[in-house]
C-alpha positions as CSV (number, residue, x, y, z in Angstrom):
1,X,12.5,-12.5,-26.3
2,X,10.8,-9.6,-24.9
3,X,11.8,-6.7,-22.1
4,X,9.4,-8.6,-19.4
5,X,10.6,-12.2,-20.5
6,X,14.0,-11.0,-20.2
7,X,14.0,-9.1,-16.9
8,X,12.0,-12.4,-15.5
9,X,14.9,-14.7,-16.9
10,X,17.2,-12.3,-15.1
11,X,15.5,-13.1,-11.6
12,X,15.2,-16.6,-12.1
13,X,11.8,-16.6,-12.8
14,X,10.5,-16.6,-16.3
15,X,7.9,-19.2,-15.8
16,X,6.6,-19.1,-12.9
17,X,5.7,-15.8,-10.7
18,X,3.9,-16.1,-6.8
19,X,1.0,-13.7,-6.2
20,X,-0.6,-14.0,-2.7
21,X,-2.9,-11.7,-1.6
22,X,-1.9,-9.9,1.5
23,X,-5.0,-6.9,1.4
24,X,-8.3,-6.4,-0.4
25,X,-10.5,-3.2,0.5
26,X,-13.6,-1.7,-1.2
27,X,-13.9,2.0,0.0
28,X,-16.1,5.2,-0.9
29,X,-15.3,8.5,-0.3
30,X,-17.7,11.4,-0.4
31,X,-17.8,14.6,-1.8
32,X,-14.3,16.8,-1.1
33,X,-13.2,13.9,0.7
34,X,-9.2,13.1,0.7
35,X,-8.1,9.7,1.9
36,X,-5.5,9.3,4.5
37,X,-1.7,9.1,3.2
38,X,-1.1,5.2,2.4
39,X,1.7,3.5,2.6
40,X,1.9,-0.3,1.8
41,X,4.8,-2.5,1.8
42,X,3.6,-4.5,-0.9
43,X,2.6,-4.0,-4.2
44,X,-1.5,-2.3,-4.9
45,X,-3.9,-2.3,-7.6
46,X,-6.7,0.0,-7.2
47,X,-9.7,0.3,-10.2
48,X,-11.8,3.8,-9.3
49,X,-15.5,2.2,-10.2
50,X,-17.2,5.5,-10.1
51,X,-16.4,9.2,-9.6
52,X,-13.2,11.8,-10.3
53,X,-10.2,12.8,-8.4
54,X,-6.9,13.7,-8.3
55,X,-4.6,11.3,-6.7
56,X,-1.3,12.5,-5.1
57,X,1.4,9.9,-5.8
58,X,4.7,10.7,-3.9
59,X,5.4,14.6,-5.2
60,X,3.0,13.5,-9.3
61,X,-0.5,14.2,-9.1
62,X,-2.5,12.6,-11.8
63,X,-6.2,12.4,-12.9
64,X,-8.0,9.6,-11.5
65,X,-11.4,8.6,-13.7
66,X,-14.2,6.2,-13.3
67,X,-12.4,3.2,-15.3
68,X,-8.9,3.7,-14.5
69,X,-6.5,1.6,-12.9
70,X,-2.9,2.4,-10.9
71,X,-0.5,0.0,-9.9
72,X,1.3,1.6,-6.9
73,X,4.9,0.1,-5.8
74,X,5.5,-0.7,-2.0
75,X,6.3,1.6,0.1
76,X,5.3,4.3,-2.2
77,X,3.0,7.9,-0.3
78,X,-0.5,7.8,-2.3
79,X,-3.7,9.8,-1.6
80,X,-7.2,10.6,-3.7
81,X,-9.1,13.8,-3.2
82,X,-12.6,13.4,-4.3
83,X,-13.6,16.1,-6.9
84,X,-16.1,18.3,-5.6
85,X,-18.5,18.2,-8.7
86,X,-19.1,14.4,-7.7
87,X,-21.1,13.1,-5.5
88,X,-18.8,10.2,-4.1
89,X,-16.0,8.4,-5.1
90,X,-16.1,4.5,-5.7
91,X,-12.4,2.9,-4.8
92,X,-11.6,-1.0,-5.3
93,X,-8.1,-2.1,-4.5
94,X,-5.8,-4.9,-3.5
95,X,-2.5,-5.6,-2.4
96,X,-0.5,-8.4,-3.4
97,X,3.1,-9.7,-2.0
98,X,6.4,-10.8,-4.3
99,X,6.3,-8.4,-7.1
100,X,7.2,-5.0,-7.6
101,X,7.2,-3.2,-11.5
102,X,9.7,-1.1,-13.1
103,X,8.8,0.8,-16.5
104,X,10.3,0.4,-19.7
105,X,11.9,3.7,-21.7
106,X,14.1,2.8,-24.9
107,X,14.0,-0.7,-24.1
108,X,15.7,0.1,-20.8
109,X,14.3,-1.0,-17.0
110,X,13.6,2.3,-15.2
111,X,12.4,2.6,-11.5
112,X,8.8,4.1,-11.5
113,X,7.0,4.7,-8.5
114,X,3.7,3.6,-10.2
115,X,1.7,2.6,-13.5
116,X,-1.5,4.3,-15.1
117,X,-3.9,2.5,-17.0
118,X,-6.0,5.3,-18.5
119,X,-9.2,3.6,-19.3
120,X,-11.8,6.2,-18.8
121,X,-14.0,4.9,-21.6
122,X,-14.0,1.7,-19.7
123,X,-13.1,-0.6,-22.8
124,X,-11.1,-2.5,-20.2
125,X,-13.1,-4.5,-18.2
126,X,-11.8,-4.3,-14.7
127,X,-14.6,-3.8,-12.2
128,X,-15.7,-7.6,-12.5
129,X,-11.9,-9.3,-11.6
130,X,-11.2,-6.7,-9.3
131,X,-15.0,-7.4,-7.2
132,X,-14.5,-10.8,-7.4
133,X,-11.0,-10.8,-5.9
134,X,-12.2,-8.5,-2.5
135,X,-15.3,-10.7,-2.4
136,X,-13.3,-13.6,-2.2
137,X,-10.4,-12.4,0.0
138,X,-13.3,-11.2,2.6
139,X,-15.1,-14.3,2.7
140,X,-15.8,-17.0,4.7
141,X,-16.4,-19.6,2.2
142,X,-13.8,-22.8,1.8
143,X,-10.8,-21.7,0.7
144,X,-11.3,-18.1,0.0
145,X,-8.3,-16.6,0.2
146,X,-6.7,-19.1,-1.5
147,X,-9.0,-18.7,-4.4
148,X,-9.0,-14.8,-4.2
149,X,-5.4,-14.8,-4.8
150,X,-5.8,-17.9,-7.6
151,X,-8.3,-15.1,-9.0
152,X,-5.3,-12.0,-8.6
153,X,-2.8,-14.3,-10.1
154,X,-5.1,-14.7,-13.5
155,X,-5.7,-10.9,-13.9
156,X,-2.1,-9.6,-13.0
157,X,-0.2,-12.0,-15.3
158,X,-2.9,-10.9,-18.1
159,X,-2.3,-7.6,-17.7
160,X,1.5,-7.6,-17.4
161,X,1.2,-9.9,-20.8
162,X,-1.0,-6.6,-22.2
163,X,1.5,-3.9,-21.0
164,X,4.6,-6.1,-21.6
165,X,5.8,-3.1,-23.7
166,X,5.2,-0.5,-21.2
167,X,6.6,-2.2,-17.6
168,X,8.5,-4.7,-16.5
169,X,7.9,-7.1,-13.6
170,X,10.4,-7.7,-10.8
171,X,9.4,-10.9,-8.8
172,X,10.9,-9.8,-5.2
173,X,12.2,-12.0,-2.6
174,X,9.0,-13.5,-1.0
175,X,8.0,-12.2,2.9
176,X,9.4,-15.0,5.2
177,X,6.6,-16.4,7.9
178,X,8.6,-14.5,10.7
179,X,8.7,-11.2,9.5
180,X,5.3,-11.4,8.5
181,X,4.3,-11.9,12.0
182,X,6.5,-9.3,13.4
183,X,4.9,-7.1,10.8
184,X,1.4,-8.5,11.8
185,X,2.0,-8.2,15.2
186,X,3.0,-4.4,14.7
187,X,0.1,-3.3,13.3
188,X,-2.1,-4.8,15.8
189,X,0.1,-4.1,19.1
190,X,1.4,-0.5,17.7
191,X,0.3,1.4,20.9
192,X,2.1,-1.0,23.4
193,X,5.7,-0.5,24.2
194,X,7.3,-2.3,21.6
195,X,11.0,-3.2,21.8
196,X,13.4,-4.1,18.9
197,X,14.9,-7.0,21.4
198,X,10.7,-8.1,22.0
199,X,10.7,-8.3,18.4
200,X,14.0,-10.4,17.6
201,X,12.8,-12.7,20.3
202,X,9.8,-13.3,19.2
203,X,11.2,-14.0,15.3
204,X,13.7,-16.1,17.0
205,X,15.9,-13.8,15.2
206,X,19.3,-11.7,16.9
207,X,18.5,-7.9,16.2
208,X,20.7,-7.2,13.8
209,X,19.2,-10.1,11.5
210,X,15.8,-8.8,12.5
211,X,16.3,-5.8,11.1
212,X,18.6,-6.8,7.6
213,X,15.5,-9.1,6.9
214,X,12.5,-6.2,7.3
215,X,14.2,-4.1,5.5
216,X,14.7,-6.6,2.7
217,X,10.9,-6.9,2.6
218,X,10.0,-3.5,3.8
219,X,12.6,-1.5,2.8
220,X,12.0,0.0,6.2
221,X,13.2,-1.3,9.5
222,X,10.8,-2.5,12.2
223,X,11.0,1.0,14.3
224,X,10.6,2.4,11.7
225,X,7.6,0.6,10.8
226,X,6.1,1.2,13.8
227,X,6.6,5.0,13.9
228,X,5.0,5.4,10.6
229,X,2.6,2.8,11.9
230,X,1.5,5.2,15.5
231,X,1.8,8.5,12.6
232,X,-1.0,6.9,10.2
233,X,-3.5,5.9,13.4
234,X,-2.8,9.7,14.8
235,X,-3.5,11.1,11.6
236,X,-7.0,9.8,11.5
237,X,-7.5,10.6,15.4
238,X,-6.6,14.4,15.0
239,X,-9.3,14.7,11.9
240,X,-11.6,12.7,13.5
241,X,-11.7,13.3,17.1
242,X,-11.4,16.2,19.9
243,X,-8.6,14.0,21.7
244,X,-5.9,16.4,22.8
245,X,-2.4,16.5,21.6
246,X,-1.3,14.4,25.2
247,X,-4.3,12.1,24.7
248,X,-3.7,11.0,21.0
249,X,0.4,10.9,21.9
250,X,-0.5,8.4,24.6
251,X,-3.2,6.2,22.6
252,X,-0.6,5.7,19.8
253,X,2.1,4.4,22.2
254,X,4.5,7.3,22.2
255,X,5.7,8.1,25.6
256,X,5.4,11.6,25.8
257,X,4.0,14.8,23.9
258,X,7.0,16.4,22.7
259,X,8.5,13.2,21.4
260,X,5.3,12.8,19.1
261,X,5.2,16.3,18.1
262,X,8.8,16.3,17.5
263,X,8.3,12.5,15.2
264,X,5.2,14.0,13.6
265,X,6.8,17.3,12.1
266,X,9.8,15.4,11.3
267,X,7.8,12.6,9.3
268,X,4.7,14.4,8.4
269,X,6.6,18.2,7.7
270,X,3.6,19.9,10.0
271,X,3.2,19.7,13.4
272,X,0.1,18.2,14.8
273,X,-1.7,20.9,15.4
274,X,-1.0,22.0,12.0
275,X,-2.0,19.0,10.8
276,X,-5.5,18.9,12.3
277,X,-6.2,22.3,11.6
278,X,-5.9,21.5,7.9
279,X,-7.4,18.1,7.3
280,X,-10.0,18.7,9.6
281,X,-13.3,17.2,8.4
């Protein structure tokens, strides 16, 4: 039996894994461009289609080329910066729920906070599953999501069988309907004044259960989530915009400057003034 077989037995799931899609995004980024700091709390493929960059994993920094593919574990910091003898860069990605990968080393699970597929000379045809799989996932034909994640489910499984040697698959606890609509509900409601007893009451959950089963699926808990939530949106507002420091506080729900500036240095390690004066586009 192999490592992946076995670690799959060990989870109770050796024959059968669940992939849903939860994300699917096709992105390019100009010359010197940097992406905004991700964080996803699931599980992401990306395949770079065209260009060069580096991209900043956590505190690793590895070369990203046309052909390659990274598989990124949740909750894990990521950003590219586009190489500034290339025109643009040419990003496919999508997130998937359930799973999370661990690597192998002397025939040991290790935790990894991602896995590189070097594939520069583009032997490894990815570009057509991973097109057909965003295509699918933004669509509006019958069934498309159900058939973009039927499409994910046949490419990940081959490619875990392929690198069987190299990682491991751990098939998580799957996201329960509630906390996927408190999660839901965050992203789209981030700048109101959220409360953790709004929340439990609208999961029909007590607090303290609210927050054991987020953090089960999130790692995080749902304050949390929303912090790093209003951080990411006033990220892109300071680059992007000549909003004040008291105007962006307020359009990302906090209630007051210093609070945000106190929130921001503590999560981002720069103020926000900082912060703008370096990314600035």
């Amino acid at each position: 039996m192999n490592n992946t077989q076995a670690f799959l037995q060990n989870d109770n799931s050796t024959n059968h894994i669940d992939i849903r899609i939860l994300d699917a995004q096709e992105n390019s980024l100009a010359k010197n461009a940097t992406s905004r700091i991700q964080f996803h709390p699931f599980t992401y493929f990306y395949y770079l289609v065209e260009g060069f960059g580096k991209l900043s994993i956590e505190s690793e920094v590895i070369d990203f080329n046309a052909g390659d593919l990274v598989i990124i574990n949740p909750n894990i910091g990521h950003t590219l910066y586009v190489d500034k003898n290339v025109s643009s860069c040419k990003l496919i990605g999508f997130g998937i729920e359930s799973i999370s990968i661990a690597g192998i080393k002397d025939g040991e699970s290790i935790d990894v906070d991602y896995f590189h597929v070097d594939n520069k000379d583009k032997s490894l045809q990815f570009e057509g599953p991973f097109s057909d799989i965003v295509r699918e996932y933004k669509g509006n034909d019958l069934f498309a999501k159900s058939l973009a994640s039927a499409l994910a489910s046949s490419f990940v499984i081959n490619l875990f069988r392929k690198y069987r040697k190299k990682i491991n698959v751990k098939h998580d606890k799957r996201v329960n309907r509630q906390i996927d609509y408190i999660k839901s509900y965050i992203d789209a409601n981030y700048h109101e004044d959220i409360k953790l007893e709004d929340l439990s009451a609208m999961a029909y959950m007590n607090k303290f259960h609210l927050i054991s089963e987020f953090k089960q699926s999130y790692r995080i808990t749902p304050i949390e989530y929303l912090i790093l939530k209003r951080i990411e949106v006033a990220k892109s507002i300071l680059i992007s915009t000549n909003h004040t420091m008291e105007e962006v506080s307020a359009i990302v729900g906090f209630n007051s400057q210093s609070y945000f500036n106190q929130v921001f240095k503590k999560k981002v390690g720069e103020t926000p003034s900082q912060f703008r004066k370096k990314h600035r586009l």
